[in-house]
Each structure stands twice: as C-alpha cells, then as structure tokens.
VEXLONU-954217 format. One line per field, with one value per residue: residue number from 1; x, y, z of N, C-alpha, C in turn. Coordinates in Angstrom, 3 decimals, always signed. Layout:
% VEXLONU-954217
resi = c(NUM / ...)
n_east = c(X / ...)
n_north = c(Y / ...)
n_up = c(Z / ...)
ca_east = c(X / ...)
ca_north = c(Y / ...)
ca_up = c(Z / ...)
c_east = c(X / ...)
c_north = c(Y / ...)
c_up = c(Z / ...)
This chain:
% VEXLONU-954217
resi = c(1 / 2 / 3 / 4 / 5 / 6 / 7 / 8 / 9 / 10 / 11 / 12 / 13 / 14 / 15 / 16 / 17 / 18 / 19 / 20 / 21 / 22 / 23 / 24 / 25 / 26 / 27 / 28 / 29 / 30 / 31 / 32 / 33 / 34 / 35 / 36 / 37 / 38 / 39 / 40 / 41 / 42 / 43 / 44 / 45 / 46 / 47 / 48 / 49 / 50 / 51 / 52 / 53 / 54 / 55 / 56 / 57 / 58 / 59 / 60 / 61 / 62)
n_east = c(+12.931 / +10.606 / +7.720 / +5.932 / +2.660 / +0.265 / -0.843 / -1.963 / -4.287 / -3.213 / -0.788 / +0.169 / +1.353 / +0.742 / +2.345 / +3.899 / +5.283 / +6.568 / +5.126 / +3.100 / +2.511 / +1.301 / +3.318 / +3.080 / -0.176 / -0.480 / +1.957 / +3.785 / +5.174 / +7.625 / +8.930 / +9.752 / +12.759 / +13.968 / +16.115 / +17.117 / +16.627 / +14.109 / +15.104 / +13.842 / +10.640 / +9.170 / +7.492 / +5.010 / +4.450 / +1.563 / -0.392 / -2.848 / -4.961 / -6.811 / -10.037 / -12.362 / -13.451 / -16.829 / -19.428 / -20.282 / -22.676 / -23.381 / -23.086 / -21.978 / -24.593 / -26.570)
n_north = c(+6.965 / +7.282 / +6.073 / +7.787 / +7.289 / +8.024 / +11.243 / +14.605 / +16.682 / +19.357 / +19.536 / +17.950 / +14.851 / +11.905 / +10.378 / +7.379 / +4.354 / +1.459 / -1.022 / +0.451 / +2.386 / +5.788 / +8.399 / +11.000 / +12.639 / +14.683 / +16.582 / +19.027 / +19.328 / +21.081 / +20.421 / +18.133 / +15.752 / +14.099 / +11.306 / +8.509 / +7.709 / +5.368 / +2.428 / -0.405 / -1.969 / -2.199 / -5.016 / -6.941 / -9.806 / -11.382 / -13.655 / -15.067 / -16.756 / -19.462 / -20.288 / -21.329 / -24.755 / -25.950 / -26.431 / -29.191 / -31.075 / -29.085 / -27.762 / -26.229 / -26.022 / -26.355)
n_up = c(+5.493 / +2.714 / +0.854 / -2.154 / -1.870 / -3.369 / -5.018 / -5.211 / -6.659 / -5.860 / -5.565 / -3.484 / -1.912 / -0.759 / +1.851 / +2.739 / +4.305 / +3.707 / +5.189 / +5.201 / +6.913 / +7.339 / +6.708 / +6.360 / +5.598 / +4.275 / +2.008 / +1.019 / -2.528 / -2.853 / -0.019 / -0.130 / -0.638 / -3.438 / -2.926 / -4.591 / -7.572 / -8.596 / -10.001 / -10.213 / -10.518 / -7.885 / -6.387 / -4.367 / -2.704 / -1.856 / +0.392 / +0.677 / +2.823 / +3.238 / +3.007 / +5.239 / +6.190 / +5.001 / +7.548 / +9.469 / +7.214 / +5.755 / +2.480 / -0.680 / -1.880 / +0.546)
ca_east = c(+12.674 / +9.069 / +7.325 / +4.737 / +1.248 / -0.985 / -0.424 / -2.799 / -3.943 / -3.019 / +0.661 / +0.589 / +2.095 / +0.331 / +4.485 / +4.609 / +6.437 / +6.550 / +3.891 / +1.240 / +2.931 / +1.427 / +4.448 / +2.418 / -1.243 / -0.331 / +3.283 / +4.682 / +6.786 / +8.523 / +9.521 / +10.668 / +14.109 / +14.562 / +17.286 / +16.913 / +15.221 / +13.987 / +15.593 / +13.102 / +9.271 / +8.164 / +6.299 / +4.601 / +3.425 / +1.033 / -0.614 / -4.426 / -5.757 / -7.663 / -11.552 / -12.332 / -14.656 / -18.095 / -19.717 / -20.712 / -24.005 / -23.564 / -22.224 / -22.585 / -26.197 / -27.349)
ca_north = c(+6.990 / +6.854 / +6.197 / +8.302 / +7.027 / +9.159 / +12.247 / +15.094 / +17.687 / +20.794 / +19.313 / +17.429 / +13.750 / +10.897 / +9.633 / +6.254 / +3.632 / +0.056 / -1.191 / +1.266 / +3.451 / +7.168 / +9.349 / +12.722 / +12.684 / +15.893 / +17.524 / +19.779 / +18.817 / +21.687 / +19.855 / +16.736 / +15.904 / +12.864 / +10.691 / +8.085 / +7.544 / +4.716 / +1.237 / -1.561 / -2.046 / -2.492 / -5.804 / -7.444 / -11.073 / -11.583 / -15.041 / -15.111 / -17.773 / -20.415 / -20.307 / -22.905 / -25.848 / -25.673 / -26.534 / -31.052 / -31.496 / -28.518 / -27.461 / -25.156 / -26.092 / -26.713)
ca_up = c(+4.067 / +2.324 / -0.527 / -2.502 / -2.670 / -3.667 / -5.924 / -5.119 / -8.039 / -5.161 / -5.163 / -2.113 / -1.503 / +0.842 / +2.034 / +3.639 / +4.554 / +2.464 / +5.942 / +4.989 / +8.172 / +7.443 / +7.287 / +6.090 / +4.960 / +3.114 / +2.528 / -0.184 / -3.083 / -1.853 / +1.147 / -0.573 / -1.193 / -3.672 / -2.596 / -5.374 / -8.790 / -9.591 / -10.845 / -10.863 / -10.634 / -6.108 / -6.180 / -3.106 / -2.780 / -0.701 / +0.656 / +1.257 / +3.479 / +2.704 / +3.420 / +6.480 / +5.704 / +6.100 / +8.941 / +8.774 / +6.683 / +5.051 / +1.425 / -1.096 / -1.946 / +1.285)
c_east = c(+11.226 / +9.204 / +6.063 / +3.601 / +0.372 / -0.585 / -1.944 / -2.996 / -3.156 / -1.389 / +0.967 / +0.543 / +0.917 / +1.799 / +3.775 / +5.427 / +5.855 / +5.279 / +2.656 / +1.319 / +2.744 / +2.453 / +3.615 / +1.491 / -1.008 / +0.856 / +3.290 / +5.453 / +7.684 / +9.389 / +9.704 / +11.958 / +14.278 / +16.055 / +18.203 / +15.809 / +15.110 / +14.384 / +14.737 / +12.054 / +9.452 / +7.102 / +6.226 / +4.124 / +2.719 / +0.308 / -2.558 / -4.732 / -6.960 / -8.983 / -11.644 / -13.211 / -15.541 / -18.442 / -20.464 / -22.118 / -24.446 / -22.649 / -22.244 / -24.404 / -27.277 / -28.608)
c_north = c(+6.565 / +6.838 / +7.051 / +7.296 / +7.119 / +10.539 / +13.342 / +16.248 / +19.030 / +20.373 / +18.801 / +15.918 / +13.337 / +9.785 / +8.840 / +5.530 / +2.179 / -0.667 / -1.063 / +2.387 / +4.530 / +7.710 / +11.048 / +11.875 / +13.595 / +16.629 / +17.705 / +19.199 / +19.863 / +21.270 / +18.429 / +16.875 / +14.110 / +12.391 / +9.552 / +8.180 / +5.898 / +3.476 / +0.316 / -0.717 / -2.474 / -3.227 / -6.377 / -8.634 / -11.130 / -12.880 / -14.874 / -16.714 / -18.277 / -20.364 / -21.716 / -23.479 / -25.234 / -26.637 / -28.465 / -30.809 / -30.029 / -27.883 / -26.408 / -24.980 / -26.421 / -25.627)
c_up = c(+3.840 / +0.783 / -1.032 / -2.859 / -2.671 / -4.459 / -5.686 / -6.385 / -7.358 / -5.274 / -4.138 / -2.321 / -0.524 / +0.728 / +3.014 / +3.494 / +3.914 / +3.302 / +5.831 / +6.070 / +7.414 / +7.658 / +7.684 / +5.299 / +4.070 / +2.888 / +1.003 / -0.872 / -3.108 / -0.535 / +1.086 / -1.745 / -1.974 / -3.603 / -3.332 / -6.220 / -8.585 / -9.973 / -11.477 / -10.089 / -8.858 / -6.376 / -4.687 / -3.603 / -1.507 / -0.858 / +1.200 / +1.728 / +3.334 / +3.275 / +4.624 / +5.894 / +6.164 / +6.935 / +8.369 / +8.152 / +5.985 / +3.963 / +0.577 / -1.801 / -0.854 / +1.603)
C-alpha cells in the first residue's frame, strides 16, 4: 500500500510509502486502484535534536 505525494499536471502520481520508500516516480491514474478514502488528517511528530554546546571559551559573541 502507498500514499500519493505529488500530483503531476500530465496525470501522473509520485506513490510512496509513509518512510519516504519510492514506490513509482511516475504511474497512471489509470493504474491506480483506490482501496480506501480518507477518514482523518496523516500527522507525523517528529523530534529534532538539540544543538551541542559550544566549544569552552566560546559563545555566541565570541
């Protein structure tokens, strides 16, 4: 199973997978079969890591 993301004006799909896994760079909506619509909104949290200290005897005005 994939998800669409990307919408091309020629009619062609960029299908992956929730990863970012490439299914098809380019396929037909001719050659997609929806399986479901729809219910809720697909959010992600993601966690960004904290900046390391700087280095001793120096800060942001050094």
């Amino acid at each position: 199973m994939g998800f669409i993301f990307g919408r091309r004006s020629t009619g062609y799909f960029d299908v992956r997978k929730l990863d970012g896994t490439c299914i098809s760079a380019g396929i037909s909506y001719k050659k997609l079969h929806l399986l479901e619509k729809r219910r809720t909104y697909l959010t992600e949290i993601r966690k960004e890591e904290a900046l390391p200290p700087p280095p001793e005897g120096r800060g942001l005005r050094a």
